[in-house]
C-alpha positions as a LaTeX table, in Angstrom:
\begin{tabular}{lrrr}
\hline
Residue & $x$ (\AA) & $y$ (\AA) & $z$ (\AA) \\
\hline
Unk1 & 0.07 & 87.68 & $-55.84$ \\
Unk2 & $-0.99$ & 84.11 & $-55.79$ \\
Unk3 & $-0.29$ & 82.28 & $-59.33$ \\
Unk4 & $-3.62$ & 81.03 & $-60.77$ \\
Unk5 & $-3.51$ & 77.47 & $-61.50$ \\
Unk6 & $-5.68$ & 74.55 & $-63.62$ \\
Unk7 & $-7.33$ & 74.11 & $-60.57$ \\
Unk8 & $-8.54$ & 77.55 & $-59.60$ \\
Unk9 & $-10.64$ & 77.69 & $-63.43$ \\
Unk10 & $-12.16$ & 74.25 & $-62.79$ \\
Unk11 & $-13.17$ & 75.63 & $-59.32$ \\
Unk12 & $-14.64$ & 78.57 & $-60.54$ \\
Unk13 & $-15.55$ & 77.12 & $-63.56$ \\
Unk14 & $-17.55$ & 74.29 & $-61.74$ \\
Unk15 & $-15.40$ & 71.40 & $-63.72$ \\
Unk16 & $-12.63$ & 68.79 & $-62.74$ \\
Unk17 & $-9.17$ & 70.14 & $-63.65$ \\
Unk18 & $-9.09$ & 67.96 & $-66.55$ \\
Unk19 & $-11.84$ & 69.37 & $-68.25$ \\
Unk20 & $-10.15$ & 72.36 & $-67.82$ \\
Unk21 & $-6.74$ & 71.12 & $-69.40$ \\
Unk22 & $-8.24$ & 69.74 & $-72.36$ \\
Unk23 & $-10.22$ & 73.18 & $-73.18$ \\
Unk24 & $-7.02$ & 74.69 & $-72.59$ \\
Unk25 & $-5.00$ & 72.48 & $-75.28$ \\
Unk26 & $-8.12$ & 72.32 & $-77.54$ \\
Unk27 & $-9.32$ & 68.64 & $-77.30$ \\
Unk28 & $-12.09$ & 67.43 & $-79.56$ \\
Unk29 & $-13.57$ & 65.48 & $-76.89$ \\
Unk30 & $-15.27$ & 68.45 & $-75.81$ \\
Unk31 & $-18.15$ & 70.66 & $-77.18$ \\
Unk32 & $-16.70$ & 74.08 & $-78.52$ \\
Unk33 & $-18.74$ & 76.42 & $-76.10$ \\
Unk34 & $-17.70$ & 74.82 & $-73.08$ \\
Unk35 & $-13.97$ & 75.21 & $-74.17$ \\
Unk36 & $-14.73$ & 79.01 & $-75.12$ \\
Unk37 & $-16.17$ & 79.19 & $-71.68$ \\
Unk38 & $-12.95$ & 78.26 & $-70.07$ \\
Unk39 & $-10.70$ & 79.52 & $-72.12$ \\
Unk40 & $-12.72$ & 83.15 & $-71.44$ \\
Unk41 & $-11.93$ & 82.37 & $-68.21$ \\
Unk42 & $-8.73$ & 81.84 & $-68.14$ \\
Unk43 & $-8.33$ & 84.99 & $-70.02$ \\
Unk44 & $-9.92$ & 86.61 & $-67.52$ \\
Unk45 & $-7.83$ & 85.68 & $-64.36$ \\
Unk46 & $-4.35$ & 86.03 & $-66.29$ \\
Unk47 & $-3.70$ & 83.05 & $-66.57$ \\
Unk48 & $-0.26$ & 81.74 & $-67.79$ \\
Unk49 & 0.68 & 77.67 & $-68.12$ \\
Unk50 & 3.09 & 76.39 & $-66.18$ \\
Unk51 & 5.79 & 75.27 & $-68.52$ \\
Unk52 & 8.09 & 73.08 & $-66.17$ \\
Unk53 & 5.23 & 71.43 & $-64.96$ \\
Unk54 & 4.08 & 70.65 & $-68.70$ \\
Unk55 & 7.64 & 70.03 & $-69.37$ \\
Unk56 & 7.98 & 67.44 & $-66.56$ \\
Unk57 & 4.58 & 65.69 & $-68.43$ \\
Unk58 & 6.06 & 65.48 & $-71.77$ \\
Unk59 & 9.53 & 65.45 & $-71.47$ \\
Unk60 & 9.64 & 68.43 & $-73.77$ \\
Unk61 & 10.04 & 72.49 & $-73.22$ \\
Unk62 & 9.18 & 73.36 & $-76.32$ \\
Unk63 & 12.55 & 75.71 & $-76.00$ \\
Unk64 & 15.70 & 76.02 & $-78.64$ \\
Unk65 & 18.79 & 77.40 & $-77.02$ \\
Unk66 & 20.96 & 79.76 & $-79.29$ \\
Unk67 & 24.92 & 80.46 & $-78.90$ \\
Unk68 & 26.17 & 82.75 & $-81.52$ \\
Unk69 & 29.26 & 85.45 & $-81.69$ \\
Unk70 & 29.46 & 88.62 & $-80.08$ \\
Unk71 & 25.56 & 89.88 & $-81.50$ \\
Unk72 & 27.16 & 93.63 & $-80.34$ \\
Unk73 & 29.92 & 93.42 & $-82.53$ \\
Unk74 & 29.20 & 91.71 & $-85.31$ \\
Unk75 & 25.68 & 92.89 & $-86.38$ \\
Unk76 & 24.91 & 90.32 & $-88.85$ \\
Unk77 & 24.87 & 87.55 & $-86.12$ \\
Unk78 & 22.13 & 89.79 & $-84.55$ \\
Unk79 & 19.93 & 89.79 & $-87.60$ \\
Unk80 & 20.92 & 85.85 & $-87.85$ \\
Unk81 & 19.39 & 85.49 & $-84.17$ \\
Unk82 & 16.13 & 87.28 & $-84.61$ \\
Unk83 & 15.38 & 85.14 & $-87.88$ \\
Unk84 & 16.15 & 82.06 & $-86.43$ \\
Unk85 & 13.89 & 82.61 & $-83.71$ \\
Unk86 & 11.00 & 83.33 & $-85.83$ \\
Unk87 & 11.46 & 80.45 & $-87.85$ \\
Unk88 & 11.60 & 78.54 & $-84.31$ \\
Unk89 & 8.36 & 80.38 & $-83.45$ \\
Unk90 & 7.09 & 79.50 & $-86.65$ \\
Unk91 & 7.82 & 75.78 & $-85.84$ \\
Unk92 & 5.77 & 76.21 & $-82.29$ \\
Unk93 & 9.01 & 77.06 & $-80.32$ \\
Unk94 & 10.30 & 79.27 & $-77.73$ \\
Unk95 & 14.04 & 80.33 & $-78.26$ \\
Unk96 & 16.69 & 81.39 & $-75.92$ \\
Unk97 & 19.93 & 83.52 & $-76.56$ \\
Unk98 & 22.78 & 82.89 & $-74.47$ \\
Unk99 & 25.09 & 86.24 & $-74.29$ \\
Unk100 & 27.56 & 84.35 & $-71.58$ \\
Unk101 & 30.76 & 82.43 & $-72.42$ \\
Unk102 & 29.75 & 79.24 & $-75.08$ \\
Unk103 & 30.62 & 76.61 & $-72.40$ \\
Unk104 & 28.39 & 78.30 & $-69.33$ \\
Unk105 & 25.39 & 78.41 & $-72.25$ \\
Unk106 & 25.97 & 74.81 & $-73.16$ \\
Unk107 & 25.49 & 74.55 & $-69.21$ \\
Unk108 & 22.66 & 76.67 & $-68.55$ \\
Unk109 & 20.41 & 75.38 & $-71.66$ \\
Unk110 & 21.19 & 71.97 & $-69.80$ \\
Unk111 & 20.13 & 72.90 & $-66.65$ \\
Unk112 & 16.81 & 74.25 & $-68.11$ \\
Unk113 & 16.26 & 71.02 & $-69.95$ \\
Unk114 & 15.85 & 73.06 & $-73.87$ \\
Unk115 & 14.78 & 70.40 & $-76.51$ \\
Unk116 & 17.79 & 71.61 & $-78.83$ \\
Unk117 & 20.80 & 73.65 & $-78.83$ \\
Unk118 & 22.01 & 76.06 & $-81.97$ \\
Unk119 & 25.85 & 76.82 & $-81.60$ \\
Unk120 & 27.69 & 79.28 & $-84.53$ \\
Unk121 & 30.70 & 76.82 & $-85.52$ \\
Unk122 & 32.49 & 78.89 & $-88.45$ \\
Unk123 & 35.54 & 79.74 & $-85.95$ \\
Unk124 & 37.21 & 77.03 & $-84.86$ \\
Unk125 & 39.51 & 79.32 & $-82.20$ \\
Unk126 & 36.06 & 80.13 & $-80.79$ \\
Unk127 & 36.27 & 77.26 & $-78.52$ \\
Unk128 & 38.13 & 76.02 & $-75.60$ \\
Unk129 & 38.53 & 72.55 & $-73.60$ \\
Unk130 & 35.86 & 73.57 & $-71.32$ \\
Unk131 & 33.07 & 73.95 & $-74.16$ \\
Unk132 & 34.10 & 70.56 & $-75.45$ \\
Unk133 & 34.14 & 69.10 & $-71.93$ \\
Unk134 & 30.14 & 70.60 & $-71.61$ \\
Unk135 & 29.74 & 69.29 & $-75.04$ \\
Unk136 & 30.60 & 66.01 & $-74.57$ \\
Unk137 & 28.38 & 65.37 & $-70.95$ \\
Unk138 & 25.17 & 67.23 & $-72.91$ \\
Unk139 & 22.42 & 64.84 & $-73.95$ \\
Unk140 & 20.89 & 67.04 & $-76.06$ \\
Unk141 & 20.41 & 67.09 & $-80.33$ \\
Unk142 & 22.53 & 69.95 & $-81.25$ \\
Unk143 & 23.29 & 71.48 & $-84.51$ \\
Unk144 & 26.41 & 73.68 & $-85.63$ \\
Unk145 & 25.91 & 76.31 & $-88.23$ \\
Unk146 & 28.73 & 77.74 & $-90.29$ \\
Unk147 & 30.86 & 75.28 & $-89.48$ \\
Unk148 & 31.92 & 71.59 & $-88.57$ \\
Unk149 & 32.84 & 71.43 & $-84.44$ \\
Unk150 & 32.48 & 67.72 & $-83.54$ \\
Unk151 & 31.85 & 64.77 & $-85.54$ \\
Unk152 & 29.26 & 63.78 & $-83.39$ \\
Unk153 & 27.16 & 66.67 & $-83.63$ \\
Unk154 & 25.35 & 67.99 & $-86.47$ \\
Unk155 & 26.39 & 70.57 & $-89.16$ \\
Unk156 & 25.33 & 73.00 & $-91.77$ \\
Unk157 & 28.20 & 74.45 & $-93.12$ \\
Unk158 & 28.51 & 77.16 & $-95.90$ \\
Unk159 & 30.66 & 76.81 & $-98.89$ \\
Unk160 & 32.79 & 79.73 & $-99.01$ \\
Unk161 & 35.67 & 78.57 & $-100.98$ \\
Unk162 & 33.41 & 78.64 & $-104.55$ \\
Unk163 & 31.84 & 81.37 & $-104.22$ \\
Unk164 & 35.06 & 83.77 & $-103.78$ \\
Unk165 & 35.93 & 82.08 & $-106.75$ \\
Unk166 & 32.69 & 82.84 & $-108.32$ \\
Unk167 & 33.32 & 86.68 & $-107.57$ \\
Unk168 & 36.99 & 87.01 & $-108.98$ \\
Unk169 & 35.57 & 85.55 & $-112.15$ \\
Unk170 & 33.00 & 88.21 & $-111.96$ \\
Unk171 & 35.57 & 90.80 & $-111.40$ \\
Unk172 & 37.32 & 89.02 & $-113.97$ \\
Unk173 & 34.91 & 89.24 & $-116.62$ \\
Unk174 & 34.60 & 93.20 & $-116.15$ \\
Unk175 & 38.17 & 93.38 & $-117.14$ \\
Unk176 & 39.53 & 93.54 & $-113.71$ \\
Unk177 & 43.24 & 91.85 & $-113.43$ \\
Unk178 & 45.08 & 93.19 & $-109.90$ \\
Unk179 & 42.19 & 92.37 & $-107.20$ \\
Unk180 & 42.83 & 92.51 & $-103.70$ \\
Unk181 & 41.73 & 90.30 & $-100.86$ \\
Unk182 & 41.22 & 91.90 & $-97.82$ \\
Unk183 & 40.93 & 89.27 & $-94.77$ \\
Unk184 & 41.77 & 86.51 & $-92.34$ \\
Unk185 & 43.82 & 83.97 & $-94.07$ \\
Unk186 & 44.84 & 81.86 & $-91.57$ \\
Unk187 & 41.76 & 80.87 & $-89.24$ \\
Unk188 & 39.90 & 77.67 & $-90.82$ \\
Unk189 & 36.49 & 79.10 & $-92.20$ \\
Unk190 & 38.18 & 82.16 & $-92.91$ \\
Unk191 & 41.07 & 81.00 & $-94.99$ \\
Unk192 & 38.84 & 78.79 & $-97.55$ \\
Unk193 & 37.93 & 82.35 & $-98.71$ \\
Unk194 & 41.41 & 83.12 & $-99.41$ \\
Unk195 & 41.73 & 79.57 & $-100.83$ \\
Unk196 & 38.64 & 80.56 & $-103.68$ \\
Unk197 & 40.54 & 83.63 & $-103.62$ \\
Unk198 & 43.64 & 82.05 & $-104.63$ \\
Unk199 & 41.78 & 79.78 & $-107.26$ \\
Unk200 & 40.30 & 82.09 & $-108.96$ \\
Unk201 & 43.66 & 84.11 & $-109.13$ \\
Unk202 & 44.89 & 80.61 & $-111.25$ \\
Unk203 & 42.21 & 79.69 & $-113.05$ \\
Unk204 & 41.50 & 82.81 & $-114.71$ \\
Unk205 & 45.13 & 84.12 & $-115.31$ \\
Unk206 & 44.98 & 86.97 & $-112.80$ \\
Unk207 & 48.07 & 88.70 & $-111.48$ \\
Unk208 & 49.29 & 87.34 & $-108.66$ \\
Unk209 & 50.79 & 90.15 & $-105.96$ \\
Unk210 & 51.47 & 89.58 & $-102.39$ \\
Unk211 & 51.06 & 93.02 & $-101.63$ \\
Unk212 & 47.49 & 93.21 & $-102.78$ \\
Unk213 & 46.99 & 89.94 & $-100.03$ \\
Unk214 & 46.76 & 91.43 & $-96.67$ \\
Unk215 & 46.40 & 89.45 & $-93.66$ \\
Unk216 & 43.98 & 91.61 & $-90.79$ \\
Unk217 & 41.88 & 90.80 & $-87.98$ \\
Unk218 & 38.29 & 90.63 & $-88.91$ \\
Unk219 & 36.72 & 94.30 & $-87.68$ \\
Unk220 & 36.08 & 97.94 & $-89.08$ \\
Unk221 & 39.55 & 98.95 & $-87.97$ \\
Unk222 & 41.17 & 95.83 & $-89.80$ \\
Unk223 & 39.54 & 96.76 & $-93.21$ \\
Unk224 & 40.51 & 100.80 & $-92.79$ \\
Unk225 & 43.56 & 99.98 & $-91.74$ \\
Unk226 & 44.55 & 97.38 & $-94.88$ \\
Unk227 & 42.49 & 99.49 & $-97.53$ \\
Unk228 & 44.62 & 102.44 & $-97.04$ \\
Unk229 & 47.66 & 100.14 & $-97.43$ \\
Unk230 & 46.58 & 98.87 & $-100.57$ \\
Unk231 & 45.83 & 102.35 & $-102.13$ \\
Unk232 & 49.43 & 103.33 & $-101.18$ \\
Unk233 & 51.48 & 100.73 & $-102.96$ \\
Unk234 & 53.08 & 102.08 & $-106.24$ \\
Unk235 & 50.15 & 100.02 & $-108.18$ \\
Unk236 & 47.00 & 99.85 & $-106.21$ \\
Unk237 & 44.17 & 97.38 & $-107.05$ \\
Unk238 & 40.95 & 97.77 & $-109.46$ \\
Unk239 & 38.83 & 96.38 & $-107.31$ \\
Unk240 & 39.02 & 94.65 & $-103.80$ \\
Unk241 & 37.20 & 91.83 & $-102.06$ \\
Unk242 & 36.63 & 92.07 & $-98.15$ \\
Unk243 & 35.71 & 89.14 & $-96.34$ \\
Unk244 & 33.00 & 90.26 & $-93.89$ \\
Unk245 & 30.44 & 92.91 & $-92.60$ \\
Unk246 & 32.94 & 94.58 & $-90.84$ \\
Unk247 & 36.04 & 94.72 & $-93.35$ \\
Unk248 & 33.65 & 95.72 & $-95.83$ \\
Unk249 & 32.48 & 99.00 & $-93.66$ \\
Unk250 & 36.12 & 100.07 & $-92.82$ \\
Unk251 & 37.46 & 99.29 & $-96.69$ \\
Unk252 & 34.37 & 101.86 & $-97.56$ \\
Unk253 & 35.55 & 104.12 & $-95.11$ \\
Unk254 & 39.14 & 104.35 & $-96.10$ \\
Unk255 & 38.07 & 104.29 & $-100.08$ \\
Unk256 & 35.71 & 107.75 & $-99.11$ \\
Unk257 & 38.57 & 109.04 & $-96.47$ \\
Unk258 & 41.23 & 108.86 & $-99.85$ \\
Unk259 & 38.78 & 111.12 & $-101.82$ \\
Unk260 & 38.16 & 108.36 & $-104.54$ \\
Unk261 & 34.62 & 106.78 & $-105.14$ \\
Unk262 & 33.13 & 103.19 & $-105.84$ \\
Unk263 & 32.34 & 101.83 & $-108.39$ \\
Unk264 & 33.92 & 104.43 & $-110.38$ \\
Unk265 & 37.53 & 104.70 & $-109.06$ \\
Unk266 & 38.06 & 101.12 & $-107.57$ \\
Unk267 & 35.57 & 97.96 & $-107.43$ \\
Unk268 & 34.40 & 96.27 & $-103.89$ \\
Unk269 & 32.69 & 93.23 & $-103.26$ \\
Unk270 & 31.75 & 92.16 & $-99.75$ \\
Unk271 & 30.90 & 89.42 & $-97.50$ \\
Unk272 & 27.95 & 88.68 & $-95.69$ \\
Unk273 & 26.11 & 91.96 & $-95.53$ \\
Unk274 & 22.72 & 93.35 & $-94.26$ \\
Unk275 & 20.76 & 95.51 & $-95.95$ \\
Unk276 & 22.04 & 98.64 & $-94.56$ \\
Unk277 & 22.78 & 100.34 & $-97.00$ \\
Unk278 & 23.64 & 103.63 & $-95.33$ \\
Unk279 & 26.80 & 102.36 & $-94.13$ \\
Unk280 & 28.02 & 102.55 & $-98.09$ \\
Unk281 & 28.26 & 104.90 & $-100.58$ \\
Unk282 & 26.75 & 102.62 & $-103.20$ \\
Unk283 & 24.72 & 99.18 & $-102.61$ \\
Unk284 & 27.07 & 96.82 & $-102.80$ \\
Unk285 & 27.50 & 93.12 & $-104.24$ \\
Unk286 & 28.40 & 90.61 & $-101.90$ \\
Unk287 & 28.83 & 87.10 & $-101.09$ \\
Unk288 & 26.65 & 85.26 & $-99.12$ \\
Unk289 & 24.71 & 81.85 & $-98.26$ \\
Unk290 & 20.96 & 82.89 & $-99.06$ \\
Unk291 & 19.52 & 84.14 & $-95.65$ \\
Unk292 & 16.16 & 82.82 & $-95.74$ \\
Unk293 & 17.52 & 79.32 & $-97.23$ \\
Unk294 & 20.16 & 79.48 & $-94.34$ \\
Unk295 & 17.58 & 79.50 & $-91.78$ \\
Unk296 & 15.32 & 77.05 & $-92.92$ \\
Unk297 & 17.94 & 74.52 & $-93.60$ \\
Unk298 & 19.61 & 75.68 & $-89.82$ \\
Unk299 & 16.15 & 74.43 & $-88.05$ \\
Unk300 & 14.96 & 71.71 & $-90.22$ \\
Unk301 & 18.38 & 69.90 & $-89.22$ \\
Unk302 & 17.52 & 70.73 & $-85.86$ \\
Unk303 & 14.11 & 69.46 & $-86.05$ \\
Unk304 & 15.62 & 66.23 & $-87.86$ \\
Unk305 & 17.98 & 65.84 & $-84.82$ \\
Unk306 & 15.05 & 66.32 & $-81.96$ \\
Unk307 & 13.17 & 63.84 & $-83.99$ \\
Unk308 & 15.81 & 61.37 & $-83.93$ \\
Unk309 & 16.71 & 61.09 & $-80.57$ \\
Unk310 & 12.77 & 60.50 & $-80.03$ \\
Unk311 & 13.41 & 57.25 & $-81.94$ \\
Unk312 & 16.85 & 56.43 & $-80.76$ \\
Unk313 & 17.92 & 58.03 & $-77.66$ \\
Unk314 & 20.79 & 55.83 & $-77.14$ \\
Unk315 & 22.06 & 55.87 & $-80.87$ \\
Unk316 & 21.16 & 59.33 & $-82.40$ \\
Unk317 & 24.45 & 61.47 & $-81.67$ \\
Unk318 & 25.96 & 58.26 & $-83.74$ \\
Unk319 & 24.52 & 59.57 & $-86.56$ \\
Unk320 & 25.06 & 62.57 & $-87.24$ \\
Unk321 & 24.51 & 64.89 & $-90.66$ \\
Unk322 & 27.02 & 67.28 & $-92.23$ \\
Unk323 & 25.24 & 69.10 & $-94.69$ \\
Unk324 & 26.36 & 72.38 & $-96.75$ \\
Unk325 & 24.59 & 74.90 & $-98.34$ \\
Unk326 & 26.36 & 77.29 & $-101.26$ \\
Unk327 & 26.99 & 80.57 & $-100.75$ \\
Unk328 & 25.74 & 83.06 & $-103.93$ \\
Unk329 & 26.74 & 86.46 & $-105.78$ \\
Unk330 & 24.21 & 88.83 & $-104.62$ \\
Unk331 & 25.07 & 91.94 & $-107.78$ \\
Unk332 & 24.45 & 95.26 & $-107.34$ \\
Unk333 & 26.33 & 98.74 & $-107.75$ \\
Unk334 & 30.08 & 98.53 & $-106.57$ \\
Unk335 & 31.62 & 96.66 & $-109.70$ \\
Unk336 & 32.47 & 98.56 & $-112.72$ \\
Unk337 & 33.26 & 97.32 & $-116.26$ \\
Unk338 & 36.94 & 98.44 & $-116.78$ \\
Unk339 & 37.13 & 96.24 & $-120.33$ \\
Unk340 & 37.48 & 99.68 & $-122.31$ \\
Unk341 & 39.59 & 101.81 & $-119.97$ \\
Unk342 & 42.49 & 99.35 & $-119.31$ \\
Unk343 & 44.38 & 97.29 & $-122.11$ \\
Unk344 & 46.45 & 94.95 & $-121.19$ \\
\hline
\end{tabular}
């Protein structure tokens, strides 16, 4: 079927194809029911614009491109997706998720000329020489969330390391003294968790144990696996902190399989949750940047960047923004107040 054009409504519309592209976009300069007229009209025959062609006009496709982690495996970067795009849409833009390996996404979002490119950059093992190599030939304003991955492109990352702290004080204050940390302490965003951890473990006079540290990859398995460790050793922890979606839902699991219950049996705090609550046996408090503020500060960097390279195309990947944004102490019901059940 033959693709209506500009010029097929100012035929039947008995206009020049101007006309037609200024009812179409709204223009003052002409009289409302002659732009209701064609825009009727173009309702009627289907009629879609053609984007490269506009894009070719203005230089712009109106188009974000998205690279993110694994959105089937780790569900939170799913929910992260969808409200980004809205917020995009909000902002009058299209958005596109790449599912493919990051460096043939950088590639493709070239190719289809996208005004601006979101990239997840809280694992720095994420990447390999061929996504820098793509990174490095791209002329196009880019923004990494999470995380720091060039110092030429801008970030928004999340401090991590404070609010750990925040939540062994917390645990702290309800009398808790042996809490466990439950996650990756060696990968870069990952281990300034266990650094908080670690502070808060000093500055509040908590007992330090290595067993109740325990190192695991990053998954549901990891956090069964390491919670029924720590409920074996001769003095288990009070209360445990579990540094992601994922740990949180196997620690859960493995607290439920060992017939005890939370809050009233051991504590658990978590990381970075969605409000699914089914997947616990209580709602639980967790750590986490603000979603919605997340977001918004995510694409007004992005806009910032766009902008930028509008003014200065030659200079604006010279300068560059590395922002954070402080992640909070969402409470709810997994903590309990142990101040009159344990002396110490």
């Amino acid at each position: 079927m033959k693709r209506i054009t500009i010029k097929d409504i100012a035929r039947l519309a008995g206009v020049n194809h101007s006309t037609v592209s200024k009812a179409l976009n709204d223009s003052p300069d002409l009289n409302e029911q002659t732009k209701l007229r064609i825009k009727k009209l173009a309702e009627e025959l289907n009629y879609t614009p053609n984007n490269n062609a506009r894009s070719l006009v203005s230089n712009e496709t109106r188009t974000i491109g998205l690279i993110t982690r694994n959105i089937k495996e780790f569900s939170v970067f799913a929910n992260l997706s969808v409200l980004l795009s809205d917020e995009l849409a909000n902002q009058g833009y299209n958005s596109l998720l790449s599912l493919v390996e990051p460096h043939k996404g950088l590639k493709i979002f070239s190719q289809n000329r996208v005004d601006g490119i979101l990239i997840w950059g809280g694992d720095d093992t994420e990447y390999e020489e061929e996504f820098y190599k793509q990174l490095n030939i791209i002329d196009i304003p880019i923004v990494s969330f999470g995380g720091e991955i060039s110092p030429y492109i801008n970030s928004l990352n999340i401090d991590r390391r404070t609010v750990i702290t925040n939540a062994v004080e917390y645990l702290h204050q309800l009398g808790h003294r042996r809490v466990a940390f439950v996650g990756d302490t060696e990968e870069k965003t990952q281990k300034e968790k266990y650094q908080g951890y670690l502070d808060g473990i000093l500055k509040y006079g908590l007992e330090y144990d290595p067993e109740l540290i325990v190192n695991c990859s990053m998954d549901m398995k990891g956090g069964y696996q390491s919670c029924k460790k720590l409920l074996q050793i001769n003095n288990p922890p009070t209360a445990v902190l579990a540094m992601s979606q994922n740990l949180t839902i196997g620690v859960n699991k493995a607290i439920d399989g060992a017939g005890l219950r939370i809050p009233d049996d051991i504590s658990l705090i978590g990381y970075d949750l969605l409000p699914e609550e089914y997947y616990y046996s209580v709602p639980m408090t967790y750590a986490s940047p603000s979603t919605s503020e997340f977001v918004e500060a995510i694409i007004s960097l992005l806009l910032s960047s766009i902008k930028q390279k509008k003014e200065d195309p030659n200079n604006y990947k010279f300068k560059a923004q590395h922002l954070s944004i402080q992640a909070k102490l969402f409470l709810q019901q997994s903590c309990k107040n142990i101040n009159d059940a344990i002396k110490y």
